[in-house]
ChimeraX commands (.cxc) that place a marker at each C-alpha (Angstrom):
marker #1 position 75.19,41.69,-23.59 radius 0.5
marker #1 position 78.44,42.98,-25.61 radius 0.5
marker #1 position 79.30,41.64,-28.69 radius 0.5
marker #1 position 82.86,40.67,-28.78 radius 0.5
marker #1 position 83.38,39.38,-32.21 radius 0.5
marker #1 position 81.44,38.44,-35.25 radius 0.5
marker #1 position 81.20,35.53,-37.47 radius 0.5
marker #1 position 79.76,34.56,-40.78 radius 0.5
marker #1 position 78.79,30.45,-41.43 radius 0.5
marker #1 position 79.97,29.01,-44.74 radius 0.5
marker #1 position 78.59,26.15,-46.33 radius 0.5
marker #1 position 81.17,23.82,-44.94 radius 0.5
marker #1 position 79.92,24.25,-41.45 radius 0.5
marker #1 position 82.53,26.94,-39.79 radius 0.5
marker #1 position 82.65,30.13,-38.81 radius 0.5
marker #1 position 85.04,32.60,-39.88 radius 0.5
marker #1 position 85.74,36.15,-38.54 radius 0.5
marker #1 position 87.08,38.34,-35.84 radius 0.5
marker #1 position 87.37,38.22,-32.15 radius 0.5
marker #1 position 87.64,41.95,-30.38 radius 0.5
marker #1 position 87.97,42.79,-27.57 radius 0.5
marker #1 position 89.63,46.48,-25.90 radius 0.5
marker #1 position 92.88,44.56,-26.34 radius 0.5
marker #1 position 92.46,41.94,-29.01 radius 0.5
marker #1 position 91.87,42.01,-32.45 radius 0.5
marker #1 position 92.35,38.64,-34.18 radius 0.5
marker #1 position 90.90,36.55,-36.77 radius 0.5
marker #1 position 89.03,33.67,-35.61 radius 0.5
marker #1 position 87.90,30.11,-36.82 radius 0.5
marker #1 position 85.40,28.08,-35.51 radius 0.5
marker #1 position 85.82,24.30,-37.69 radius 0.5
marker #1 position 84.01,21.36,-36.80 radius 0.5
marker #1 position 85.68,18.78,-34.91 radius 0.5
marker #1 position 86.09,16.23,-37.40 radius 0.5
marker #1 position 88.47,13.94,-34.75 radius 0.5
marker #1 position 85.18,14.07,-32.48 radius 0.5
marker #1 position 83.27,10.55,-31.15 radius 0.5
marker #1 position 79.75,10.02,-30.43 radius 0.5
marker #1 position 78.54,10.32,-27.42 radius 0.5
marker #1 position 81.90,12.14,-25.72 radius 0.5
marker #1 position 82.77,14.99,-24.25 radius 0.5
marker #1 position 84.57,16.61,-27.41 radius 0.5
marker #1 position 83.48,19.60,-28.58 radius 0.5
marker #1 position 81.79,20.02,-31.22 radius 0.5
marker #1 position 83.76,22.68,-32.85 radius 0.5
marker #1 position 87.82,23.49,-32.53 radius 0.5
marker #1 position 88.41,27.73,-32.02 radius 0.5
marker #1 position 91.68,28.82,-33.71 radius 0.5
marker #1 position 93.33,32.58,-33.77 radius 0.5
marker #1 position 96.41,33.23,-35.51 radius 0.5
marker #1 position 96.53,29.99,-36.10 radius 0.5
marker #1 position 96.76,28.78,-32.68 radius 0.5
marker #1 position 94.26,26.22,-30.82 radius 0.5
marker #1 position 92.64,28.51,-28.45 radius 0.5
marker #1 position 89.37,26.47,-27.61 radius 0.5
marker #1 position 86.17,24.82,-28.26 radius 0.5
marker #1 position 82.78,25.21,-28.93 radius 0.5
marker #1 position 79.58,22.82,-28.46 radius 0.5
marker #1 position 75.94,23.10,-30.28 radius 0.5
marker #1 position 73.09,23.27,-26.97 radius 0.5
marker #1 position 69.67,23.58,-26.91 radius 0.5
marker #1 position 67.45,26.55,-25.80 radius 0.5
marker #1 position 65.81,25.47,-22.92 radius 0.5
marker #1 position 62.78,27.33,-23.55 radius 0.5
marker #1 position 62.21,27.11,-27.94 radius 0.5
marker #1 position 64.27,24.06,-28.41 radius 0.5
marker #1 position 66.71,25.54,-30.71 radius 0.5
marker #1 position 69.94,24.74,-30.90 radius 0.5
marker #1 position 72.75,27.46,-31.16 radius 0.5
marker #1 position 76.53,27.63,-30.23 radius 0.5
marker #1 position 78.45,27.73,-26.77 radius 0.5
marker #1 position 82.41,28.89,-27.05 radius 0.5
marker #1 position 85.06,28.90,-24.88 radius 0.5
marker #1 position 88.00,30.42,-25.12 radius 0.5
marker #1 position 91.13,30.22,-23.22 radius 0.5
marker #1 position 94.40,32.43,-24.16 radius 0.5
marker #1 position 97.58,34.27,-22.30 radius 0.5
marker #1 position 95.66,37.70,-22.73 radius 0.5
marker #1 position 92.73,36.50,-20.35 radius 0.5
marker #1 position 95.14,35.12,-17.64 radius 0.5
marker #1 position 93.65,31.86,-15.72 radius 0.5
marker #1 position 89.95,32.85,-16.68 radius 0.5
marker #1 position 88.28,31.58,-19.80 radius 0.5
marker #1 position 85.83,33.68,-22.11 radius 0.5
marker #1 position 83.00,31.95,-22.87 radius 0.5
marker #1 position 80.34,33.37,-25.48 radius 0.5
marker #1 position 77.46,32.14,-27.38 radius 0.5
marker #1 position 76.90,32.69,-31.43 radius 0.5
marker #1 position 73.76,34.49,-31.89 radius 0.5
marker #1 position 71.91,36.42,-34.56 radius 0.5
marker #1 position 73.66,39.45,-35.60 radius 0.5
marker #1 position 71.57,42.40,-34.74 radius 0.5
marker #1 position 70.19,44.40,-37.38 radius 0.5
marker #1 position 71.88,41.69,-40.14 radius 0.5
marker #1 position 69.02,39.98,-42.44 radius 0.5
marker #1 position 71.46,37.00,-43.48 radius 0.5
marker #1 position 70.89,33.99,-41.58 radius 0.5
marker #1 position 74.36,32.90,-41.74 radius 0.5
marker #1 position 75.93,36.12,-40.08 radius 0.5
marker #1 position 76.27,36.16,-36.23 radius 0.5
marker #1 position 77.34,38.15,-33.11 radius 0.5
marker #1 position 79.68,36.19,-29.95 radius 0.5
marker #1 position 77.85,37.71,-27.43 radius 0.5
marker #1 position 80.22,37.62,-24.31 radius 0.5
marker #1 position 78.78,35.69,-21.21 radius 0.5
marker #1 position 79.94,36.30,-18.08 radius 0.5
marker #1 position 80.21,33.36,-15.65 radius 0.5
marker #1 position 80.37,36.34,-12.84 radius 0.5
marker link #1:1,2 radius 0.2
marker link #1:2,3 radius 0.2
marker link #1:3,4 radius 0.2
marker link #1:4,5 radius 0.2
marker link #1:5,6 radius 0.2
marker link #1:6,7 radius 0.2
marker link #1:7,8 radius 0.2
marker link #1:8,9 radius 0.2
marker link #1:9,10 radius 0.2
marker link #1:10,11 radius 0.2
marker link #1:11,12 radius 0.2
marker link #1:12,13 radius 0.2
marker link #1:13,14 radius 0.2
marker link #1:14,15 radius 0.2
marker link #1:15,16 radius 0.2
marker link #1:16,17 radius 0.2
marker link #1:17,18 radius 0.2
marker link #1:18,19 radius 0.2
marker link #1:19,20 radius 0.2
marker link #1:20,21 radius 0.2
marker link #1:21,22 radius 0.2
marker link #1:22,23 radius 0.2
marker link #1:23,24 radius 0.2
marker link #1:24,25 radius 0.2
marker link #1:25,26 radius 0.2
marker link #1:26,27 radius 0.2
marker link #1:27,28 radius 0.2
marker link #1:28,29 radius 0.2
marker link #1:29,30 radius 0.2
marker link #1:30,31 radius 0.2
marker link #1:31,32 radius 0.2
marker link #1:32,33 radius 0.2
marker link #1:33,34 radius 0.2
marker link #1:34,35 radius 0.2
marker link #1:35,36 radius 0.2
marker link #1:36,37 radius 0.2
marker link #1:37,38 radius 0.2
marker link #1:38,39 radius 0.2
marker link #1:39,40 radius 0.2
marker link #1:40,41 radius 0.2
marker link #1:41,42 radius 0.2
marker link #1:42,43 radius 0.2
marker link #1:43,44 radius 0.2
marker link #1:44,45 radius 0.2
marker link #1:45,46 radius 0.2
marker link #1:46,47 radius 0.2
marker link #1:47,48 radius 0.2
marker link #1:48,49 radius 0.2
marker link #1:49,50 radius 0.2
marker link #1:50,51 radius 0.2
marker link #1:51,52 radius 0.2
marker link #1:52,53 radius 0.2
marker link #1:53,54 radius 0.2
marker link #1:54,55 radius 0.2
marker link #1:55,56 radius 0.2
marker link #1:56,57 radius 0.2
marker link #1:57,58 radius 0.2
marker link #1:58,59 radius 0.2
marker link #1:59,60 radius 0.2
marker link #1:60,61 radius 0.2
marker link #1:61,62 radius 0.2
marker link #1:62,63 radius 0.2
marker link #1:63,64 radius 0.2
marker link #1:64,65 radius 0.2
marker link #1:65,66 radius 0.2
marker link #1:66,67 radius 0.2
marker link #1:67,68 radius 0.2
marker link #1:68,69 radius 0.2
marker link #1:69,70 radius 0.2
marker link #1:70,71 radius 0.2
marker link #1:71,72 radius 0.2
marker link #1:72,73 radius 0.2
marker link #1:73,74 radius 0.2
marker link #1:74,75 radius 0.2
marker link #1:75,76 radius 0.2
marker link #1:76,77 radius 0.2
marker link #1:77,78 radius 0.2
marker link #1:78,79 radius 0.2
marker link #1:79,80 radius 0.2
marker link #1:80,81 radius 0.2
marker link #1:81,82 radius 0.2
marker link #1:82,83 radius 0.2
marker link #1:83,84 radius 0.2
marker link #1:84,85 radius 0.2
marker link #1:85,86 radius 0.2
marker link #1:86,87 radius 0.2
marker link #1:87,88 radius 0.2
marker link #1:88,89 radius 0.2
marker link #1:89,90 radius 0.2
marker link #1:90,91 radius 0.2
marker link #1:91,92 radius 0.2
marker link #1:92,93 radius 0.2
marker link #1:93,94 radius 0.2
marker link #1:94,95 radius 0.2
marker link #1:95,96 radius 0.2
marker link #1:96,97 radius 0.2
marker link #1:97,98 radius 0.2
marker link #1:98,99 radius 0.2
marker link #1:99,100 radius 0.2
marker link #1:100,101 radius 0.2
marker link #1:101,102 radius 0.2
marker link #1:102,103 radius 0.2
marker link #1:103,104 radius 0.2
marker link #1:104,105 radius 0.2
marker link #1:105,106 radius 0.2
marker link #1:106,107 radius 0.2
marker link #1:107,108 radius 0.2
view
């Protein structure tokens, strides 16, 4: 699967870095949702570019090792009525743990 940005973790818990695409090219923020409640629907992380609100992301579990890792979505004028949804994985070929790659994942 494509990479389509890449992200580094900092010790406050985001993710800074950029989201690229053939047509974009923007800097992205992942923060945690400090506003969220337990046990709702919130996600667990607020996506901004630009400066703009332009989704959310939750922590899931590997159904197979347990592990949990990072589901985006990501809704914007430049996709029209779709949204992009990606997950944060290990950058390839990167030996820092806190370094990883929004591999795109198609829903079709």
């Amino acid at each position: 699967m494509p990479a389509i940005g890449y992200v580094n973790k900092l010790d406050d818990g985001s993710y800074r870095g950029t989201l690229r695409t053939l047509s974009i090219s923007a800097p992205l923020k992942i923060m945690p949702n400090k506003e969220k409640k337990a046990d709702s629907d919130q996600p667990d992380y607020r996506v901004y570019a630009n400066g703009a609100e332009i989704g959310g992301a939750w922590i899931r579990k590997n159904k197979d090792t347990g592990a949990d890792y990072v589901s985006v979505s990501i809704s914007a004028p430049e996709f029209g009525p779709r949204r992009l949804f990606a997950n944060l994985g290990r950058a390839a070929g990167s030996e820092s743990d806190d370094e990883f790659a929004m591999i795109w994942n198609p829903t079709e």
